[in-house]
LUMLOVO-14173 format. One record per residue: residue in one letter; x, y, z of N, C-alpha, C in turn. Coordinates in Angstrom, 2 decimals, padded with zeros to 5 digits, always signed. Atoms other than C-alpha are relative to their C-alpha. Layout:
<pts>
a/X/Y/Z/X/Y/Z/X/Y/Z
...
</pts>
This chain:
<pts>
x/+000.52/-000.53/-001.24/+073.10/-029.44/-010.00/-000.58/+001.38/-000.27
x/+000.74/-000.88/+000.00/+070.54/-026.85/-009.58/+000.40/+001.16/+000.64
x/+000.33/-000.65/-001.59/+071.23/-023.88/-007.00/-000.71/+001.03/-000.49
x/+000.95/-001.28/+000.38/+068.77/-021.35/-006.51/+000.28/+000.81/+000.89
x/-000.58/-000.76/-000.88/+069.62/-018.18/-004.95/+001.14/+000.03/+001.01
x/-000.93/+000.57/-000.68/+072.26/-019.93/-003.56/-000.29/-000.14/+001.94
x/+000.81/+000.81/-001.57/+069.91/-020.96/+000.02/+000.06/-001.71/-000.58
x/+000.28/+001.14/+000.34/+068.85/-024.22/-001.91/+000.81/-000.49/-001.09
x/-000.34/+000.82/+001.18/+070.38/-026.83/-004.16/-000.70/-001.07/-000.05
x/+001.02/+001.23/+000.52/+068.62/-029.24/-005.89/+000.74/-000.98/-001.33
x/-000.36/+000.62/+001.68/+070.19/-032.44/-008.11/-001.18/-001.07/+000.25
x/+000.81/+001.21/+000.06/+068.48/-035.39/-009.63/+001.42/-001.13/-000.15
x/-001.16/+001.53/+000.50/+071.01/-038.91/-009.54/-001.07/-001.11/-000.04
x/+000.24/+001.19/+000.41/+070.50/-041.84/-011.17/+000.09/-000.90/+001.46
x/+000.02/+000.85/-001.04/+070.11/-044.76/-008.64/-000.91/-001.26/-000.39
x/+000.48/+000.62/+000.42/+069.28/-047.74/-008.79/-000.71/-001.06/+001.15
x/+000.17/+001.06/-001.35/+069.00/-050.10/-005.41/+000.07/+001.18/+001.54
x/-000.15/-000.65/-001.13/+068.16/-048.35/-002.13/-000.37/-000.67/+001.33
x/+000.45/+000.64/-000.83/+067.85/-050.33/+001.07/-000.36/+000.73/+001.39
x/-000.16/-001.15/-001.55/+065.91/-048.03/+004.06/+000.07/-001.26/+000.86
x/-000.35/+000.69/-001.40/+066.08/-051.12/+006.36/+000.34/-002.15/-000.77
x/+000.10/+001.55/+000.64/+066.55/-054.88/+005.79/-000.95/-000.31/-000.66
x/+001.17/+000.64/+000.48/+063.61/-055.80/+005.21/-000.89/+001.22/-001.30
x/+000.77/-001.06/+000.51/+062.63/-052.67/+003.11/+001.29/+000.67/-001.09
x/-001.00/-000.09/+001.22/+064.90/-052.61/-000.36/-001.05/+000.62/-001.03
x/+000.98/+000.19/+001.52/+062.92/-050.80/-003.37/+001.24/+000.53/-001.17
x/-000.77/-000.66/+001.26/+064.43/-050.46/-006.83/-000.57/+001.39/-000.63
x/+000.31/-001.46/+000.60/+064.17/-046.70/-008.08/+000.69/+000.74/-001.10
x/-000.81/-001.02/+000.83/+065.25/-044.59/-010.98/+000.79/+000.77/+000.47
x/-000.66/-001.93/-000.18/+066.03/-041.05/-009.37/-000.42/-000.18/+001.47
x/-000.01/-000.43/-001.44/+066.83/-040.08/-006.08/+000.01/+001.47/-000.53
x/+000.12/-001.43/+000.49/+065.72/-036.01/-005.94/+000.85/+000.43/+001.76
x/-000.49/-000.71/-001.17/+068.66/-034.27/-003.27/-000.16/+001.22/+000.24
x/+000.57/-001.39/+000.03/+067.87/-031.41/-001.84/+000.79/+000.40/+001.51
x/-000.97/-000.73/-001.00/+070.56/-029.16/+000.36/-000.24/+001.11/+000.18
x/+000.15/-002.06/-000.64/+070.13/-025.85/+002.14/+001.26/+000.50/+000.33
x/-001.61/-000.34/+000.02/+073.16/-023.84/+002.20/-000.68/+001.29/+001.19
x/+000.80/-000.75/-001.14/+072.10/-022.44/+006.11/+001.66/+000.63/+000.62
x/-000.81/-000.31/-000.80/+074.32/-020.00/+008.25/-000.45/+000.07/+001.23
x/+000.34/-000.26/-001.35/+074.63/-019.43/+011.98/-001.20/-000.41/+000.56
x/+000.87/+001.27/-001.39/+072.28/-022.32/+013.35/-001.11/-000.12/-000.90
x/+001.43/+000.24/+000.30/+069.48/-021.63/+011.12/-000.52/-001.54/-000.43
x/+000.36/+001.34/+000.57/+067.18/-024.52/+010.63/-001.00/-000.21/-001.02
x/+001.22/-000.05/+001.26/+064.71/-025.75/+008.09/-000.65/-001.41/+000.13
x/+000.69/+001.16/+000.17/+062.35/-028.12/+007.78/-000.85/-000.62/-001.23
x/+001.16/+000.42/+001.11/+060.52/-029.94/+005.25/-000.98/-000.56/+000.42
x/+001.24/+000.98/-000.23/+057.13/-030.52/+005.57/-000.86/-000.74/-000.88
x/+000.62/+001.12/+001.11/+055.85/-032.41/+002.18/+000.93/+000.31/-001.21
x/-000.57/-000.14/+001.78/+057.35/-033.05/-001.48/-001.15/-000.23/-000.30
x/+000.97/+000.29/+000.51/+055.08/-033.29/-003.65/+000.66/+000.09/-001.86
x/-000.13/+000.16/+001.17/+055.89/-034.74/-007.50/-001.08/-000.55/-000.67
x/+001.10/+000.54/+000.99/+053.55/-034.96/-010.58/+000.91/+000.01/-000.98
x/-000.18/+000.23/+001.54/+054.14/-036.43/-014.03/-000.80/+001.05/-001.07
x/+000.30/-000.19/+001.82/+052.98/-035.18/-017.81/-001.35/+000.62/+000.14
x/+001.69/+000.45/-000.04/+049.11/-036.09/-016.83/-000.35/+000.67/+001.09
x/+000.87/-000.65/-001.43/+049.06/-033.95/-013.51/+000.22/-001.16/+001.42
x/+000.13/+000.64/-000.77/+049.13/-037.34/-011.70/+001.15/-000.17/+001.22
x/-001.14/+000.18/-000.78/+051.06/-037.42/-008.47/+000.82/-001.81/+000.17
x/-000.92/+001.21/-000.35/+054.06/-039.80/-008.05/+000.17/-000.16/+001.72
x/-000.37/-000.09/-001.48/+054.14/-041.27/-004.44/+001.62/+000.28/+000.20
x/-001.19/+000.17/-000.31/+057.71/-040.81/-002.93/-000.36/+000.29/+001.71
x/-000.48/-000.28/-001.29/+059.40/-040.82/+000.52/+001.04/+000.86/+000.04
x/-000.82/-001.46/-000.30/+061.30/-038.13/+002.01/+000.70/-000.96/+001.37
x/-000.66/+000.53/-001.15/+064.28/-039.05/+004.04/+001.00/+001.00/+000.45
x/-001.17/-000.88/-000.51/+066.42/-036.60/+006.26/+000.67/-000.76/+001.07
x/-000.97/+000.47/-001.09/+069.10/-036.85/+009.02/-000.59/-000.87/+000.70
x/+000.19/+001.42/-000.97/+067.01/-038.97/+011.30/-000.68/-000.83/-000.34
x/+000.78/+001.57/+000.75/+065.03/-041.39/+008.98/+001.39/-000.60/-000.95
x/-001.18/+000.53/+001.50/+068.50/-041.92/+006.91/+000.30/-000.90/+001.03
x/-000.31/+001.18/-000.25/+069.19/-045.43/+007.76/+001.75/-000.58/+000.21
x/-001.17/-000.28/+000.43/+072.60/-044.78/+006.49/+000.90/+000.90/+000.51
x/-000.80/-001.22/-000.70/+073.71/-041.89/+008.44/+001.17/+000.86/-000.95
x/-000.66/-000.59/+001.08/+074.80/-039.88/+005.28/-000.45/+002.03/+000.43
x/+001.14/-001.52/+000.57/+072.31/-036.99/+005.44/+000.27/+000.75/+001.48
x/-000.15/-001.16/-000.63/+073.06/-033.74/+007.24/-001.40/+000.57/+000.66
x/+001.31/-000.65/-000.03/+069.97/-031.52/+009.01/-000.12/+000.51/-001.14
x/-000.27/-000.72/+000.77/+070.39/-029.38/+006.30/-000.59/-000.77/-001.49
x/-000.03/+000.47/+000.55/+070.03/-032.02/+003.76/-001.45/-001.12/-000.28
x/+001.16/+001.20/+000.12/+067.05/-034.54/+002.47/+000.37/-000.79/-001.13
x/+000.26/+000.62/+001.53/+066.21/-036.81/-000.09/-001.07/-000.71/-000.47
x/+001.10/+000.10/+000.41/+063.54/-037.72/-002.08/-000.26/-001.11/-000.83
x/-000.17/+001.29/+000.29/+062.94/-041.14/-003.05/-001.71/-000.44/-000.85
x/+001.28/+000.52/+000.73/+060.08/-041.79/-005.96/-000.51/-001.57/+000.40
x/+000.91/+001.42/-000.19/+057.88/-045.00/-005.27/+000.27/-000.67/-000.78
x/+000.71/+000.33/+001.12/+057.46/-045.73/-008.17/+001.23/+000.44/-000.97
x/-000.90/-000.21/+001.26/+060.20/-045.99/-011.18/-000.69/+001.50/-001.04
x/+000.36/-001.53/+001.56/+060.21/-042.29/-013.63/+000.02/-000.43/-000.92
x/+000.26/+000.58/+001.39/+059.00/-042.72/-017.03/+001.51/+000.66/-000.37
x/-001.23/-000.66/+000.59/+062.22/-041.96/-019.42/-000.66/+001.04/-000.40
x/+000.01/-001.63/+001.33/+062.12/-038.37/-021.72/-001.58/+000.01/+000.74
x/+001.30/-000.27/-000.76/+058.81/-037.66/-019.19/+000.78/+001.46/+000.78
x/-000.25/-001.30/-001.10/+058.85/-033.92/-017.79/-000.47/-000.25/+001.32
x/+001.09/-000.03/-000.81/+057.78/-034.09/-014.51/+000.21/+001.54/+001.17
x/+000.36/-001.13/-001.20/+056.64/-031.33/-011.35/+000.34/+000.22/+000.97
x/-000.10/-000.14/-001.76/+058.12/-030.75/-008.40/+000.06/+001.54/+001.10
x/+000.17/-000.73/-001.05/+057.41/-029.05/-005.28/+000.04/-000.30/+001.10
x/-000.86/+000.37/-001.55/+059.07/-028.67/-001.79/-000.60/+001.06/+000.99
x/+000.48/-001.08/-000.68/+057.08/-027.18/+000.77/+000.84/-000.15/+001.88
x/-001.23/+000.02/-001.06/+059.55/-026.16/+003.93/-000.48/+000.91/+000.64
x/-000.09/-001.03/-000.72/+059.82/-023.89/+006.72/+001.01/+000.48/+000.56
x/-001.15/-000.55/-000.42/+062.76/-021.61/+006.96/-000.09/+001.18/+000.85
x/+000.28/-001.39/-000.57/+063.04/-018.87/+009.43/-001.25/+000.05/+001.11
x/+001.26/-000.29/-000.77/+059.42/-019.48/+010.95/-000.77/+000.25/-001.25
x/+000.73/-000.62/+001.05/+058.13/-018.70/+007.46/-000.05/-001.63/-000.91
x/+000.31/+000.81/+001.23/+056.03/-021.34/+005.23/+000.64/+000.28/-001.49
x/-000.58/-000.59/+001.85/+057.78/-021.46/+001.26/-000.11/-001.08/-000.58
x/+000.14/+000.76/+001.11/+057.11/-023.26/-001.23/+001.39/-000.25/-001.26
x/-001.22/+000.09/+000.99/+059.96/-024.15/-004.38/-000.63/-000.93/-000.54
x/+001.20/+001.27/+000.86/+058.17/-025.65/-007.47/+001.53/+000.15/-001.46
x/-000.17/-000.18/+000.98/+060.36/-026.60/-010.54/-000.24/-001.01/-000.98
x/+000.17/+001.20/+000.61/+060.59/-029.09/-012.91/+001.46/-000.25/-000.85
x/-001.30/+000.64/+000.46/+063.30/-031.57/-014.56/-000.73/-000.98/-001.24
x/+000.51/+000.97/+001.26/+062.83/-033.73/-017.76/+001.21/-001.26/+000.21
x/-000.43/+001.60/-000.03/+064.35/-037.74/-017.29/+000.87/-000.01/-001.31
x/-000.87/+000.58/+000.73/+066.72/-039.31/-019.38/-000.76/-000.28/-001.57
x/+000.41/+000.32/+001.61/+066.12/-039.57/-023.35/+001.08/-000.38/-000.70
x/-000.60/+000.70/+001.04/+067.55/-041.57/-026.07/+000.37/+000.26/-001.31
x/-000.29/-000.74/+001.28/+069.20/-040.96/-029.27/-000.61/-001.85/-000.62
x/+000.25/+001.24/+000.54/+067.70/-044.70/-030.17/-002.06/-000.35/+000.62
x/+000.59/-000.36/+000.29/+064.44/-046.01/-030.74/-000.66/-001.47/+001.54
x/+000.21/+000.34/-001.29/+062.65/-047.88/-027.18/-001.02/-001.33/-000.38
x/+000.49/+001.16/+000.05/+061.59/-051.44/-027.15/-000.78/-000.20/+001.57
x/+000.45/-000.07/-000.98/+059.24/-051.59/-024.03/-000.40/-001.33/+000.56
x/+000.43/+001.48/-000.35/+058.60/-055.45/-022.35/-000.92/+000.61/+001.23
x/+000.86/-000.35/-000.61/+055.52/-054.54/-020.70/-001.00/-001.76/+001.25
x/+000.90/+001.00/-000.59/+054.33/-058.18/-019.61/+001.18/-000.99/+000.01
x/-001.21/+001.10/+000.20/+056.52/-061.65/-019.43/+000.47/-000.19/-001.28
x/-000.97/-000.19/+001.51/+057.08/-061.76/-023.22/-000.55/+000.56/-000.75
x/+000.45/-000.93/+001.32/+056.72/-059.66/-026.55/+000.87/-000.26/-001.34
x/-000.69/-000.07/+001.44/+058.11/-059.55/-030.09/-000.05/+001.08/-000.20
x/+000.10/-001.80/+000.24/+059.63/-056.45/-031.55/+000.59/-000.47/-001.32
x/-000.60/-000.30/+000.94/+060.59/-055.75/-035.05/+001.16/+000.62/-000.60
x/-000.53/-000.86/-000.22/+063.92/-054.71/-035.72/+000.87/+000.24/-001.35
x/-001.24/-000.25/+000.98/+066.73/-053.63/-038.03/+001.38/-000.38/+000.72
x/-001.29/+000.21/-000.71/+069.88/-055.00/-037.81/+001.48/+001.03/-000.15
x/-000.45/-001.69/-000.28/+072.80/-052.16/-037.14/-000.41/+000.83/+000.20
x/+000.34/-001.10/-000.53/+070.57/-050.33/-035.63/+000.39/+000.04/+001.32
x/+000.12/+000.18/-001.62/+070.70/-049.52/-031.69/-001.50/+000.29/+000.29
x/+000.71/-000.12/-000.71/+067.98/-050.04/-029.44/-000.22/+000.03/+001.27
x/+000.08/+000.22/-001.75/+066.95/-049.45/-025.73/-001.56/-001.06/+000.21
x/+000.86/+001.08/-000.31/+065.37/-052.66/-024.38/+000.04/+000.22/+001.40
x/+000.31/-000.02/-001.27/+063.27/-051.53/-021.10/-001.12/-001.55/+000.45
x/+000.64/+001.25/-000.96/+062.31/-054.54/-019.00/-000.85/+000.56/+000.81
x/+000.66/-000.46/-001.27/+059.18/-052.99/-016.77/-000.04/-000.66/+001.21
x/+000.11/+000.65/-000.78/+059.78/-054.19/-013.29/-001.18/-000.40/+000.56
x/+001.71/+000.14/-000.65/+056.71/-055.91/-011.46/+000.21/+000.01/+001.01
x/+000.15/-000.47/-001.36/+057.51/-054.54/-008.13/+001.16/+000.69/+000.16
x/-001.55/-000.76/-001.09/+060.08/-052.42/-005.80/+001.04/-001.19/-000.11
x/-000.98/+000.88/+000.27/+061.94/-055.41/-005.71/+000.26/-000.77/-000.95
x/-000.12/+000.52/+000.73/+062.27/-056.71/-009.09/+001.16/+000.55/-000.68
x/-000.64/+000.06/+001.05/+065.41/-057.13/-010.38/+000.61/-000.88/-000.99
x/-000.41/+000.56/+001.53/+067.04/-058.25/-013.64/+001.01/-000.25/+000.69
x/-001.17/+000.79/-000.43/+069.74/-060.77/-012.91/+000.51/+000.02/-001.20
x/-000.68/-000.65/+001.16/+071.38/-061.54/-015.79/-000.81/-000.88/-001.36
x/+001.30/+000.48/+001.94/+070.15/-061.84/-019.60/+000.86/-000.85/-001.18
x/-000.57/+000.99/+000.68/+070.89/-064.64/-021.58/-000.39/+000.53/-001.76
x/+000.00/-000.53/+001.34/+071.24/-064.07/-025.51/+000.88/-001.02/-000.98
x/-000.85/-000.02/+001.10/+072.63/-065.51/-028.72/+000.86/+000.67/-000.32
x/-001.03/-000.84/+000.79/+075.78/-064.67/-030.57/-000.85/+000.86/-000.76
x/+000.50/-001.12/+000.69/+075.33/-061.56/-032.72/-001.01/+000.65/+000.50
x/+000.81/-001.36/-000.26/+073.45/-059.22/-030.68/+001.14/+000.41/+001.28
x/-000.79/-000.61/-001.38/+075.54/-056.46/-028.19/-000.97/+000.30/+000.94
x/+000.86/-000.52/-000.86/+074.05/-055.72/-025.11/+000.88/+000.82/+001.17
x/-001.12/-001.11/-001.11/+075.42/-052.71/-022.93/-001.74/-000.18/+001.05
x/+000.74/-000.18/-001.36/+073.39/-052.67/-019.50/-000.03/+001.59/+000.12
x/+000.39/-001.78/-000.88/+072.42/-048.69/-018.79/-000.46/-000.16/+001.63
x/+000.06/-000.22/-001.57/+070.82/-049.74/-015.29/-000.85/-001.72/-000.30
x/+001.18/+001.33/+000.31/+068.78/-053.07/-014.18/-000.92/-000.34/-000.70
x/+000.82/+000.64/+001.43/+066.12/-053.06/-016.40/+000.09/+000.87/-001.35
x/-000.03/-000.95/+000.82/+067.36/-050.73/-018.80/+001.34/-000.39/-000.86
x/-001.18/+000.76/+000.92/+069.73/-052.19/-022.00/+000.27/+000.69/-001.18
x/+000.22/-000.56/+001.41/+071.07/-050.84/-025.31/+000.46/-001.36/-000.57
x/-000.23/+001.03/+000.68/+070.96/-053.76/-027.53/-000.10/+000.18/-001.87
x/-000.36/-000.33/+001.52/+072.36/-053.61/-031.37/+000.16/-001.66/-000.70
x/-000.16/+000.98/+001.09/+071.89/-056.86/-033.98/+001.14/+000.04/-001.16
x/-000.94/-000.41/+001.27/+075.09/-057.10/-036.16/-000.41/-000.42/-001.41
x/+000.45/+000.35/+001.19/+073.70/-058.72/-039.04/-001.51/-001.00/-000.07
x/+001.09/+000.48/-000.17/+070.20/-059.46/-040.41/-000.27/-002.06/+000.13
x/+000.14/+001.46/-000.39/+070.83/-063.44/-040.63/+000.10/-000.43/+001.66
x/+000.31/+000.17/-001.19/+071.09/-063.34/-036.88/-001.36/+000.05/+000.65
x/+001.59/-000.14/-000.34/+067.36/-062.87/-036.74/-000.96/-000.88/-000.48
x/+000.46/-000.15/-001.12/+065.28/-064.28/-035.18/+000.73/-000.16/+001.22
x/-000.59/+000.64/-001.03/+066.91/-064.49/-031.85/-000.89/+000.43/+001.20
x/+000.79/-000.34/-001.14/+065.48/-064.07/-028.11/+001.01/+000.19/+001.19
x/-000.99/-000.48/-000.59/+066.67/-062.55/-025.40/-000.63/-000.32/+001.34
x/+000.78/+000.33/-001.70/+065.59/-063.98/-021.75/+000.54/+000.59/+001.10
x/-000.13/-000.43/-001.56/+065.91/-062.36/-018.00/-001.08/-000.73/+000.69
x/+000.96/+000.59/-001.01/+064.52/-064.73/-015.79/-001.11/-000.60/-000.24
x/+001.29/+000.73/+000.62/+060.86/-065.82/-016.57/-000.58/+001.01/-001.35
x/+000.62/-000.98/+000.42/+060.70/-062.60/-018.75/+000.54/-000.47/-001.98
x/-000.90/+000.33/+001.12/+061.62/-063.34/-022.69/-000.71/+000.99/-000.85
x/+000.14/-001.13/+001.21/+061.79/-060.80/-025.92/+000.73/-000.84/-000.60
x/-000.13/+000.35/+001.10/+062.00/-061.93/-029.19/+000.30/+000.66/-001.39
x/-000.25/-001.23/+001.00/+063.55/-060.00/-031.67/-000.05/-000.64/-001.30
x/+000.33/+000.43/+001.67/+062.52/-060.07/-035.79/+000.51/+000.72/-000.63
x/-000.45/-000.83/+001.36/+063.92/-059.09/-039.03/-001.29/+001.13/-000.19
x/+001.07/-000.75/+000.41/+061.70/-056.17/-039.97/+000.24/+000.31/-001.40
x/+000.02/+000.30/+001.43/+060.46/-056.14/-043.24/-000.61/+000.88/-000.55
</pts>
């Protein structure tokens, strides 16, 4: 957790499933919270977030406070900031919170850097791919979702490979020995194919 001057706090959490209404479920990386630490009545408002990636390009998100929270979690005081759109991993990105405390426009710009790996990132960009691997190594096998609502049920596999789950489409998967290779690893209509690398 962030605090600044101790008016604002700012964290980033992991998240993975957020439902604002029945009919309106998207899967997301990062929820961005954002708390005002207000005395004696004062109020505040937010009037836009605004997040960019690497490239400058803005990420859509929604902004949800006390009376859009579906959930009845969130305080006046309190928001949250809900990316559109899944965060790249080990990606810096931009943010800025433009509010009005007091009667006075302010701005608060900082930035946060995403989750990174001590292993080396197998990316499934389409329904299937082949990757090259070593066996005893670790790898993170990202599944790219093809919408807000796409998730990874569960992933079927051969003996001799581990697979730890990090989040829905996000796996660390390790080969114990190279005669286990070739094997394939399916979620749904989506399949990876893992090879001895030579």
């Amino acid at each position: 957790m962030n605090s600044l001057r101790g008016v604002l706090q700012i964290s980033l959490l992991t998240s993975h499933l957020f439902s604002f209404s029945q009919k309106l479920r998207l899967l997301v990386g990062a929820v961005i919270n954002v708390t005002f630490n207000l005395e004696d009545g004062r109020r505040v408002k937010v009037t836009s977030f605004r997040l960019y990636d690497e490239k400058k390009r803005e990420v859509p998100v929604r902004v949800m406070d006390a009376k859009s929270d579906p959930n009845l979690h969130l305080k006046d005081n309190q928001f949250a900031i809900f990316p559109l759109k899944r965060l790249e991993y080990s990606t810096t990105y931009l943010a800025q919170l433009h509010y009005i405390l007091d009667k006075k426009a302010k701005v608060k710009e900082w930035s946060f850097k995403t989750r990174s790996f001590d292993a080396s990132m197998l990316k499934l960009l389409s329904n299937e791919d082949s990757f090259s691997i070593e066996p005893k190594r670790s790898y993170i096998l990202y599944i790219e979702p093809h919408g807000p609502n796409d998730l990874i049920g569960e992933l079927s596999y051969a003996e001799g490979v581990a697979v730890e789950m990090l989040d829905p489409h996000t796996f660390r998967i390790e080969v114990a020995d190279a005669e286990d290779l070739p094997l394939t690893i399916r979620a749904g209509n989506r399949e990876v194919r893992l090879l001895l690398a030579r």
